[in-house]
C-alpha positions in Angstrom: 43.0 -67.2 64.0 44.4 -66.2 60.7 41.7 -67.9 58.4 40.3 -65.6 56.4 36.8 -67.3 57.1 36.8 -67.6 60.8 37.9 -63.2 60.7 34.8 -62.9 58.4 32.7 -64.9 60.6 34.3 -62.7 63.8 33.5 -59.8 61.9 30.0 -60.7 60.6 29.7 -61.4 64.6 30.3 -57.9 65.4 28.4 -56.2 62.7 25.3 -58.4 63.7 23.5 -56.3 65.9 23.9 -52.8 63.4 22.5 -55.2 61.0 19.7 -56.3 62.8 19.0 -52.5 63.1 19.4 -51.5 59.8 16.5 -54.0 58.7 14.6 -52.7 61.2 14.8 -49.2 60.2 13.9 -50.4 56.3 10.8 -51.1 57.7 10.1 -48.2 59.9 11.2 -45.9 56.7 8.8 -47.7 54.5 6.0 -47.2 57.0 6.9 -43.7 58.0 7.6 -42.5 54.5 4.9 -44.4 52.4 2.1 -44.9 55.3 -0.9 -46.0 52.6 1.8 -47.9 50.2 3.2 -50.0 52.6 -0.4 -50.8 54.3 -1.6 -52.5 51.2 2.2 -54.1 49.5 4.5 -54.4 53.0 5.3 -57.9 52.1 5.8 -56.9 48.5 8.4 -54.0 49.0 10.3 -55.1 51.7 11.1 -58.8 50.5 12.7 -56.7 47.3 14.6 -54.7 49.6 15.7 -56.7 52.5 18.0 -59.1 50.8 19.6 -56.0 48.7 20.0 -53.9 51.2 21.6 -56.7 53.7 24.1 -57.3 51.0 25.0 -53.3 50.7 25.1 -53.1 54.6 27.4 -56.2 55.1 29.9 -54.8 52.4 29.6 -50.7 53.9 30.4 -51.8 57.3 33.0 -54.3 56.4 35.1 -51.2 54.5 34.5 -48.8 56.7 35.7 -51.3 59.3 33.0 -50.6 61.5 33.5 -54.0 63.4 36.9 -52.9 64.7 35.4 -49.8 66.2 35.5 -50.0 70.4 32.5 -48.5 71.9 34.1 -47.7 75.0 36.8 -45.0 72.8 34.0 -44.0 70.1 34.5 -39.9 69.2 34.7 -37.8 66.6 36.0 -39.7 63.9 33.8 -42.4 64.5 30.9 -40.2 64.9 32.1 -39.0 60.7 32.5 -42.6 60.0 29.0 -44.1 60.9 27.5 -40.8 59.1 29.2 -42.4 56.2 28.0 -45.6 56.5 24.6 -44.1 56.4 25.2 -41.6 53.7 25.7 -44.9 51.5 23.5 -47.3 52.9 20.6 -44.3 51.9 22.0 -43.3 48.4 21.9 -47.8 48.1 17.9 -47.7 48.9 17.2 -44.9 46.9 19.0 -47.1 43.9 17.3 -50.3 44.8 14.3 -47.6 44.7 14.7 -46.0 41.1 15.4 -49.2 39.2 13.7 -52.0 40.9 10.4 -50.4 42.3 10.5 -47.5 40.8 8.1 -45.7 43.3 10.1 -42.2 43.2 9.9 -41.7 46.8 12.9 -39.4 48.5 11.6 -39.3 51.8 12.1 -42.9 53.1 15.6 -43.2 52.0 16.3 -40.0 53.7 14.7 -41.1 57.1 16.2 -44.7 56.4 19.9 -43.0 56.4 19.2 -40.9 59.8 17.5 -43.7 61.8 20.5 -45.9 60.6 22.7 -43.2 62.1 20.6 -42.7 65.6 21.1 -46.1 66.5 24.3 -46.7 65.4 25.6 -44.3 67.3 23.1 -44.5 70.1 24.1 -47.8 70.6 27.7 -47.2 70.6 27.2 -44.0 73.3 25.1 -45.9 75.5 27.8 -48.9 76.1 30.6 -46.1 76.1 28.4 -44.8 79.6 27.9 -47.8 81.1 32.0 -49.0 80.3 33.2 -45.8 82.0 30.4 -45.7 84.9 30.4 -42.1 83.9 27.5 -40.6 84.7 27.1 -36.7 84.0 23.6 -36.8 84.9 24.9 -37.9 88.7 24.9 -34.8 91.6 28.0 -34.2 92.9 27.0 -35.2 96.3 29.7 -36.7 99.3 32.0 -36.3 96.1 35.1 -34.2 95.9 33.9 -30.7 94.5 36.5 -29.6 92.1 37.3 -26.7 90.0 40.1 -27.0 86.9 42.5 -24.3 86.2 42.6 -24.0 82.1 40.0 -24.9 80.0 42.6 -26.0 77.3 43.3 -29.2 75.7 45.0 -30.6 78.4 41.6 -29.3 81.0 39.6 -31.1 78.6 41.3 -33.9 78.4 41.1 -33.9 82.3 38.1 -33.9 82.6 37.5 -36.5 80.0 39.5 -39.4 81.4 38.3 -38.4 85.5 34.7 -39.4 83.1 36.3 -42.8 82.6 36.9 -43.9 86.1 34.1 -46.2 87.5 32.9 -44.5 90.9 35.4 -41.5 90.2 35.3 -39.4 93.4 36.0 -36.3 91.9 32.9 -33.7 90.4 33.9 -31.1 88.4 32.1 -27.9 89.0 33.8 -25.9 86.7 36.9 -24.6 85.0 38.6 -21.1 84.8 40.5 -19.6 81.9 42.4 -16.0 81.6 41.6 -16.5 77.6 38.4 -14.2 77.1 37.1 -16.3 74.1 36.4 -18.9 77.2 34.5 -17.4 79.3 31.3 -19.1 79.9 31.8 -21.7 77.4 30.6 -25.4 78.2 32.6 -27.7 77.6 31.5 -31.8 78.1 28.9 -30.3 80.4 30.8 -28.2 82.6 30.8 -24.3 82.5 34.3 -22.1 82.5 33.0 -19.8 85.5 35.6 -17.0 85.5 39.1 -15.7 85.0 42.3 -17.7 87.3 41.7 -14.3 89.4 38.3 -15.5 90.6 39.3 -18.7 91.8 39.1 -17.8 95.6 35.7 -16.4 95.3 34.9 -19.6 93.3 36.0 -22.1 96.0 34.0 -20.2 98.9 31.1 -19.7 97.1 31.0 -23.1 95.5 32.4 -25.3 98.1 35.5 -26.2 95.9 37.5 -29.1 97.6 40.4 -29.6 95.5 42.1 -27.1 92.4 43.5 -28.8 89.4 45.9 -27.1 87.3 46.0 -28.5 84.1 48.3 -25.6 81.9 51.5 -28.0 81.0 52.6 -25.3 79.0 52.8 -21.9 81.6 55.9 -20.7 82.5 57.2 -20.3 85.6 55.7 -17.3 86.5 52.5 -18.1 85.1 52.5 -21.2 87.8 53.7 -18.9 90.6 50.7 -16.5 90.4 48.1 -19.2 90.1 49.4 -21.1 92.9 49.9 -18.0 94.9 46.1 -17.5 94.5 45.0 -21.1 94.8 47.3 -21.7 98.2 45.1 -18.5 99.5 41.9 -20.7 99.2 43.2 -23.7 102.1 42.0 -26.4 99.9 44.3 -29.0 98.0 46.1 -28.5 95.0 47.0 -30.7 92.1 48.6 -30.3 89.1 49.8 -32.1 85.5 53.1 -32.3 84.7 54.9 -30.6 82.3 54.4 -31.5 78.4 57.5 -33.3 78.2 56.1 -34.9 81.7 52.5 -35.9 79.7 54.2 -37.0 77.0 56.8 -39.7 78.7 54.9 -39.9 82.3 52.9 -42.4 83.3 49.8 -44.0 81.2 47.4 -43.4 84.1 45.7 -40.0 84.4 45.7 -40.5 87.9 49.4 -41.3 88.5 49.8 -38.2 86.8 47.9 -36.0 89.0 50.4 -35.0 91.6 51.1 -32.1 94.4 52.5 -28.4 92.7 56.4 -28.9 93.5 58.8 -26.1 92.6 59.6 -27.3 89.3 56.7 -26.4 88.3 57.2 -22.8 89.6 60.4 -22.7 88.1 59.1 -24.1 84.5 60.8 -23.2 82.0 59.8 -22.7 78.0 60.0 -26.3 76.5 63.1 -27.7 74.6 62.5 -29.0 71.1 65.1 -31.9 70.6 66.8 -31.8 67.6 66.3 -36.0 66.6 69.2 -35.6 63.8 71.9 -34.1 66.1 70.6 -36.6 69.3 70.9 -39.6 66.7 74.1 -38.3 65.2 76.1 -37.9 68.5 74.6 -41.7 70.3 73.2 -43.8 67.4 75.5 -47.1 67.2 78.0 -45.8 68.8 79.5 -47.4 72.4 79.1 -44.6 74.7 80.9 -44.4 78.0 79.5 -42.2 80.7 81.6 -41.8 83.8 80.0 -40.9 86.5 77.0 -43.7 85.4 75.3 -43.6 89.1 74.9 -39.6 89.7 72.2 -37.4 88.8 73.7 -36.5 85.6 75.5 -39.3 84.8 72.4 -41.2 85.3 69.7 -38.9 83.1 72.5 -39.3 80.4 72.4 -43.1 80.7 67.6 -42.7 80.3 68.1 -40.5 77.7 71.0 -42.5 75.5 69.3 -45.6 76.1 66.3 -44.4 74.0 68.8 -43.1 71.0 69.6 -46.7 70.3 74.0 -46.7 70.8 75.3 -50.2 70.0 76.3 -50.3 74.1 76.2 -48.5 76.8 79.1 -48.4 79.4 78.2 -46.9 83.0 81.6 -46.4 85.1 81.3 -45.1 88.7 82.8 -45.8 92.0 79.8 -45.9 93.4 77.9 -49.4 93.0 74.4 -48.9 94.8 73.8 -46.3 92.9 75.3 -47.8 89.4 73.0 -51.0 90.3 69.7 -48.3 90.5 69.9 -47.0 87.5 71.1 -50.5 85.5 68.0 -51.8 87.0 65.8 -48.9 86.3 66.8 -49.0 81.9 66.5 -52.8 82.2 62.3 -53.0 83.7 61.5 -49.9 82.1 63.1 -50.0 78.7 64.8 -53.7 78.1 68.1 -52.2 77.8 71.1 -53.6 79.5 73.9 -51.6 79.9 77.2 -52.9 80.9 78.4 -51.0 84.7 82.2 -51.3 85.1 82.5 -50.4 89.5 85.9 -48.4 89.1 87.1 -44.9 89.9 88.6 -42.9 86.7 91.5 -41.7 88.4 92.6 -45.2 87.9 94.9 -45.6 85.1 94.5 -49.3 84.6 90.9 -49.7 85.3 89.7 -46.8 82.8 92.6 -48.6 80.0 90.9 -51.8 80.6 87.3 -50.3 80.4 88.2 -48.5 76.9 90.4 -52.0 75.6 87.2 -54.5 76.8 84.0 -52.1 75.3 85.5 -49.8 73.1 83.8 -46.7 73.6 83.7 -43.9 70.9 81.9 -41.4 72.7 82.9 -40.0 76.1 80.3 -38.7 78.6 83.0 -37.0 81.7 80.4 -36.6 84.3 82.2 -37.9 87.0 83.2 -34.9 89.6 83.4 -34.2 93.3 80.4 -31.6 93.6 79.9 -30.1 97.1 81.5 -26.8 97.2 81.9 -26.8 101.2 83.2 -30.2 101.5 85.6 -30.5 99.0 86.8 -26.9 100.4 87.7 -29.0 103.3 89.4 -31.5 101.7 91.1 -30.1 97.9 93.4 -32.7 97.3 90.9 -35.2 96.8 88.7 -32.6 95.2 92.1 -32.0 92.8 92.8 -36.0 92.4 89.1 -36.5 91.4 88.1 -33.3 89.4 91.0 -32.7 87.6 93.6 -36.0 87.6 90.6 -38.0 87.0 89.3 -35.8 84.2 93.3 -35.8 82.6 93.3 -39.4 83.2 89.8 -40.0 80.9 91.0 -37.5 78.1 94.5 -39.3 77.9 92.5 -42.7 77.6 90.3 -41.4 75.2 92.8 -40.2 73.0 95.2 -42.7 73.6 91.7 -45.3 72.0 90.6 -42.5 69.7 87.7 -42.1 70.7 85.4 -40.2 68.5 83.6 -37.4 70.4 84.7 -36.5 74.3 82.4 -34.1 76.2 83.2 -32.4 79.7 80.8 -31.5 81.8 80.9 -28.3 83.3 79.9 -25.9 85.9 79.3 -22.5 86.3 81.4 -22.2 89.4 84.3 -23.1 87.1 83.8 -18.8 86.3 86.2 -16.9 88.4 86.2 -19.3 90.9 86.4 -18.7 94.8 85.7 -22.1 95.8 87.6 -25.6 95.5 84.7 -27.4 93.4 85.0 -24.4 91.1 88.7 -24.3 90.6 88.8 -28.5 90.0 86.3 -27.8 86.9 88.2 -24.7 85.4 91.1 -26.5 85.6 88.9 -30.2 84.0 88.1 -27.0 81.2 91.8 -26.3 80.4 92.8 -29.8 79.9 90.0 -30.4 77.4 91.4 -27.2 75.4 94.8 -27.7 75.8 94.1 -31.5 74.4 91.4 -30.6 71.4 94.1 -29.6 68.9 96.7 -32.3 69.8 94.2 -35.1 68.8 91.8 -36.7 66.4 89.4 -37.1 68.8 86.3 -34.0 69.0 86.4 -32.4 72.6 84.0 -30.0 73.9 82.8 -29.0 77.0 79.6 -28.0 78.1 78.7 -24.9 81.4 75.5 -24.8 82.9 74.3 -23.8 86.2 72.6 -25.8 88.8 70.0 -28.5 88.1 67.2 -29.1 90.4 66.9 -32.5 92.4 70.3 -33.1 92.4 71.5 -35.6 95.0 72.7 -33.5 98.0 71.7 -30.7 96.0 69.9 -27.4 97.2 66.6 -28.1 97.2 65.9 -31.3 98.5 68.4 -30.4 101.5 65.8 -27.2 102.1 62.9 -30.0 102.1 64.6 -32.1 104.5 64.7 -28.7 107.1 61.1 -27.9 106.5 60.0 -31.5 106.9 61.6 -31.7 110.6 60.5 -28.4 111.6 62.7 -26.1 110.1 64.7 -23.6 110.1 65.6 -23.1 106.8 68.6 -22.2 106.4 69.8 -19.6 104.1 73.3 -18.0 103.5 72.4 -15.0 102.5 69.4 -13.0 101.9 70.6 -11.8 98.3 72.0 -15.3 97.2 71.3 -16.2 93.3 71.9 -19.2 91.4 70.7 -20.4 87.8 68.6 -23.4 87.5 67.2 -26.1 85.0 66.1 -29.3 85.5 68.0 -32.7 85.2 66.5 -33.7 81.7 66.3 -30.3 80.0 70.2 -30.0 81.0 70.7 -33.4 79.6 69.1 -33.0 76.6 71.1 -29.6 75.7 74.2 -31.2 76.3 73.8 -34.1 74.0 73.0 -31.0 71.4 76.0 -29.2 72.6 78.2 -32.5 72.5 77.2 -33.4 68.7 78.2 -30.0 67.7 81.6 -29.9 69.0 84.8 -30.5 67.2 88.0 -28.8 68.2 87.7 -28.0 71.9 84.4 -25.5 72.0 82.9 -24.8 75.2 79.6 -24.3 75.1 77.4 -22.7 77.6 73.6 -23.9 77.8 70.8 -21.0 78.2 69.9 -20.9 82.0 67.5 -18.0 81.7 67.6 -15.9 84.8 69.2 -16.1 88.7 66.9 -16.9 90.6 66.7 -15.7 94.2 67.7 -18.5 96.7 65.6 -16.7 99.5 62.4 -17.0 97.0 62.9 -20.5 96.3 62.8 -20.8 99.9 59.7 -19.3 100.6 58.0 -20.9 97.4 58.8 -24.4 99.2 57.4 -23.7 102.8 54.4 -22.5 101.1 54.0 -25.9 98.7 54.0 -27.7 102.5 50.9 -25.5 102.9 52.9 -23.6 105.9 53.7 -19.5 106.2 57.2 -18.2 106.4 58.3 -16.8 109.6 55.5 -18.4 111.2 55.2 -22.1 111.2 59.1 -22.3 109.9 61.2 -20.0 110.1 64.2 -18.7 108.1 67.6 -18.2 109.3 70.2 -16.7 107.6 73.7 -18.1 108.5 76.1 -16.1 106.3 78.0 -17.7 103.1 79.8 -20.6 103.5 83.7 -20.9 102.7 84.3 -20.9 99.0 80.5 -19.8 98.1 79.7 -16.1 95.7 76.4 -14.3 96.0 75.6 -15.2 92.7 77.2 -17.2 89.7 78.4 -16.2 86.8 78.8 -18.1 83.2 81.3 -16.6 81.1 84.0 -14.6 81.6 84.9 -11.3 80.8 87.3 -12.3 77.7 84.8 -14.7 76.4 82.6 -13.5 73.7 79.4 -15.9 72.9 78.1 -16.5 69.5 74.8 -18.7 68.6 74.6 -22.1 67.4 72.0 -22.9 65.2 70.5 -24.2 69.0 68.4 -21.7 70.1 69.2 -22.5 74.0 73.0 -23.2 73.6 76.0 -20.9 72.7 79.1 -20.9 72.4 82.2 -19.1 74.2 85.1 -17.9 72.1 88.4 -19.0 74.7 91.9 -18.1 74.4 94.0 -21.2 73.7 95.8 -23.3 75.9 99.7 -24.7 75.9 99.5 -27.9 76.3 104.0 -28.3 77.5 103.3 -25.5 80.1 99.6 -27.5 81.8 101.4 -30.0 82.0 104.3 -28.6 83.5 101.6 -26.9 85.8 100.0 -29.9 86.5 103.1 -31.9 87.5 104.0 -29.5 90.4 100.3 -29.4 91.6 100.4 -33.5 91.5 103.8 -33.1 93.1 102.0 -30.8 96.0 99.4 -33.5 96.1 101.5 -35.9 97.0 103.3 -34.8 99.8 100.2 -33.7 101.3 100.2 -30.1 101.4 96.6 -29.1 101.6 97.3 -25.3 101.8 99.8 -25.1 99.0 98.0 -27.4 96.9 95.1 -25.1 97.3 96.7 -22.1 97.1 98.6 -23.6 93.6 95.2 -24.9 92.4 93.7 -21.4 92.9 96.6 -19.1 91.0 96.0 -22.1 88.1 92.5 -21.9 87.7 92.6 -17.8 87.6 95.6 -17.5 85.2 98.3 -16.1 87.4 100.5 -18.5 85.8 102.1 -17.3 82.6 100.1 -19.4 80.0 100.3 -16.3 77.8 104.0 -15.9 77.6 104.4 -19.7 77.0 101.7 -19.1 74.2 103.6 -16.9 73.0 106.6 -18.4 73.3 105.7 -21.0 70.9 104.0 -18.8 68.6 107.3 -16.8 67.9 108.9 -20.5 67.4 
């Protein structure tokens, strides 16, 4: 395979059949462009061309690489580099002309270069048709009438690769584009009919079976007022992904065509990643990530795995869902992390996870989450949330661990729940421990994510899938959302940016009502509020707020140098008086005393405790 006269050979192979037409438009230029000459000398002239002009063409076609060129992709470039080819192989002819017949004559070099061009590319058109089995020419008949919302690159590129598909069952009939420049252009074929405000007069008047949306890059209020007018029209809707979501999704256009979900109403402007600060925080380092099998916990693990770290450590208590995810990076990327089953409120098990691997950087993701149940039960919230999160930093300090990073919540602000307490707590013994150490803590707030396990969402999908009701707390109910990956990806930012302690909170954009998110989902099922499910309002649950906050009062934000991520200015922590602190809440823990322990955990978290007479204390000293 790599002898240089067998690749010739393969390449003369290829090249055969434009060759074959290249002599055969010598001769039709010579009889086109010289009728009376070539009558009386045809033998004459084209046995002095042929062999020249066979040389030239094997030599163009060769550099131009025009034997690597697949029919079934040929475009634009192609399309330039054939009209190259011929540009040559006519300014050859009309050289073989001037010095070795001498007859002067323009026109058949000229109208050997275009008929060398028409059936090059002919040629190369015609099997790109028959490869695809796309037929343009074909009614749309017992096929899937279909109308595509933006008439954009990522329209285009639509309706492009539905072209490709043998015996596609999809016709499009048209796009629609709010961009006034569009209107009534054609584009492969097919007309842009209107504005995204015509598209239920569209589908009744045009018998539209199916709407694609095809505008990755609208925001989320873009996407609710197109799908609010498409859902009018009763007929099915699709739609792309995101951009981030073409860009890593799936190869196949077709995979990739998928029902609206409420991400995509909720879509937010794109992230740019900054590659020196992602490669700077993961790259050949041994990163631990507690918390491995969760929803962040887990994203974190897809998204190190690509930033090439010399290992990967996953630690959870959970092992089904450690196993998923280990066996997701391994068929999907090659990568083979190591999973340690243990629970980091274990002194012995985390000391042996940090002695065996030797991680330098410190994911904490590992948390008790539901507000409700661990308001039910805070001692185990306490153990896990904030004696598990003591027990990592002292490990990773103990190791030295390079970089630490906490992950946070916005219920940790002013907290009236459990949860929330746990995490404000988890903050203070991340600052009390950033100036004691070598090793660079921060801690990263953000709202809620979407998809969560157990989370909001997927719990309201559940009620609407048997039947409903949904059931909301309260009417006026806000939280902030972003998805799992965009979350992920700020808080590696935030992590590599953090030295002494920062706490950094990510940009959630605005509350969004619950009540609206609600609504939004019965009306993706293709069902109406209040008539084929109903909403019930059942009051807040113990421990929940109306709305969230994510800062307090005292903390003043400043900007990083990442647009979506800032960072809160705290007041300092003691370490001697949280730990004094902490020892009579482990103390309250251990005799069992649910009620004081909550109570204790509750004063801690708000600051009822003197932390700033001890700080001051040991200022004066």
């Amino acid at each position: 395979m790599s002898n240089p006269l067998f690749r010739f050979g393969r390449a003369f192979f290829r090249i055969l059949p434009d060759l074959v037409w290249i002599q055969f438009s010598l001769a039709a230029a010579l009889y086109i462009g010289m009728f009376e000459q070539w009558v009386l000398n045809a033998g004459q002239y084209f046995s002095i061309l042929a062999g020249p002009m066979l040389a030239i063409s094997v030599a163009t076609l060769l550099w131009r690489g025009i034997h690597r060129i697949d029919p079934r992709y040929v475009g634009l470039y192609d399309q330039l580099n054939l009209s190259l080819v011929s540009v040559v192989l006519a300014l050859g002819l009309g050289c073989l002309d001037h010095f070795q017949i001498g007859l002067q004559n323009v026109s058949f070099p000229l109208i050997f270069g275009f008929l060398c061009l028409v059936g090059m590319t002919g040629s190369r058109v015609v099997t790109r048709l028959v490869s695809w089995g796309n037929r343009p020419w074909a009614k749309p008949s017992n096929r899937i009438r279909t109308l595509i919302v933006g008439a954009g690159d990522a329209g285009e590129f639509v309706l492009r690769e539905l072209g490709r598909v043998r015996n596609e069952h999809r016709a499009v009939i048209g796009f629609v584009d709010d961009d006034p420049l569009k209107s009534s252009l054609i584009i492969q074929g097919v007309r842009v009919l209107g504005k995204t405000a015509d598209v239920p007069h569209l589908v009744k008047n045009l018998n539209i079976d199916e709407i694609i949306l095809c505008i990755p890059s609208a925001d989320g209020a873009t996407m609710r007022r197109i799908n609010d007018l498409c859902m009018r029209t009763n007929v099915r809707v699709r739609t792309l992904p995101s951009v981030s979501g073409l860009l890593y999704g799936a190869a196949n256009l077709r995979q990739q065509l998928r029902k609206v979900d409420l991400e995509d109403l909720l879509r937010r402007p794109a992230t740019e990643p900054d590659p020196d600060l992602l490669s700077k925080i993961t790259a050949g380092e041994s990163v631990l990530i507690t918390g491995g099998g969760g929803s962040i916990g887990s994203e974190l693990a897809r998204q190190v795995s690509a930033l090439e770290p010399a290992r990967l450590i996953l630690l959870g208590k959970g092992e089904n869902s450690l196993y998923e995810i280990e066996q997701e990076l391994i068929q999907t990327t090659d990568f083979i992390p190591n999973c340690v089953v243990a629970d980091v409120r274990d002194a012995d098990a985390m000391e042996y996870t940090f002695v065996k691997h030797k991680p330098s950087v410190v994911f904490h993701a590992a948390a008790h989450k539901h507000v409700p149940l661990m308001q039910s039960n805070p001692i185990e919230a306490i153990r896990n949330n904030v004696f598990g999160t003591l027990c990592a930093v002292e490990t990773a300090v103990r190791h030295r661990a390079h970089r630490f990073v906490l992950i946070s919540t916005d219920k940790a602000v002013k907290p009236t729940s459990v949860m929330g307490a746990t995490k404000r707590v988890a903050e203070m013994v991340v600052g009390a421990y950033a100036p004691r150490s070598t090793t660079n803590f921060s801690v990263v707030r953000f709202g809620n994510v979407l998809g969560s396990r157990g989370s909001l969402i997927p719990l309201m999908k559940n009620q609407i899938m048997r039947g409903g009701p949904v059931r909301i707390t309260h009417p006026d109910m806000t939280r902030y959302f972003m998805t799992i990956p965009e979350a992920v990806q700020l808080i590696l930012q935030a992590g590599a940016i953090g030295e002494n302690g920062e706490l950094f909170i990510l940009d959630m954009g605005d509350p969004v009502k619950i009540l609206d998110l609600a609504y939004d989902l019965i009306r993706l099922h293709g069902l109406v509020p209040h008539e084929d499910i109903d909403v019930k309002f059942i009051g807040p649950r113990p421990g929940e707020k109306l709305y969230e906050e994510l800062t307090y009062d005292k903390e003043s934000l400043i900007p990083t140098d990442q647009p979506k991520i800032r960072m809160a200015l705290t007041s300092p922590i003691d370490f001697d008086w949280l730990m004094m602190e902490l020892d009579a809440l482990k103390t309250l823990c251990n005799a069992g005393e649910q009620d004081r322990a909550h109570q204790y955990l509750m004063e801690l978290a708000w600051g009822k405790h003197d932390n700033q007479a001890a700080w001051d204390k040991r200022q004066a000293a």
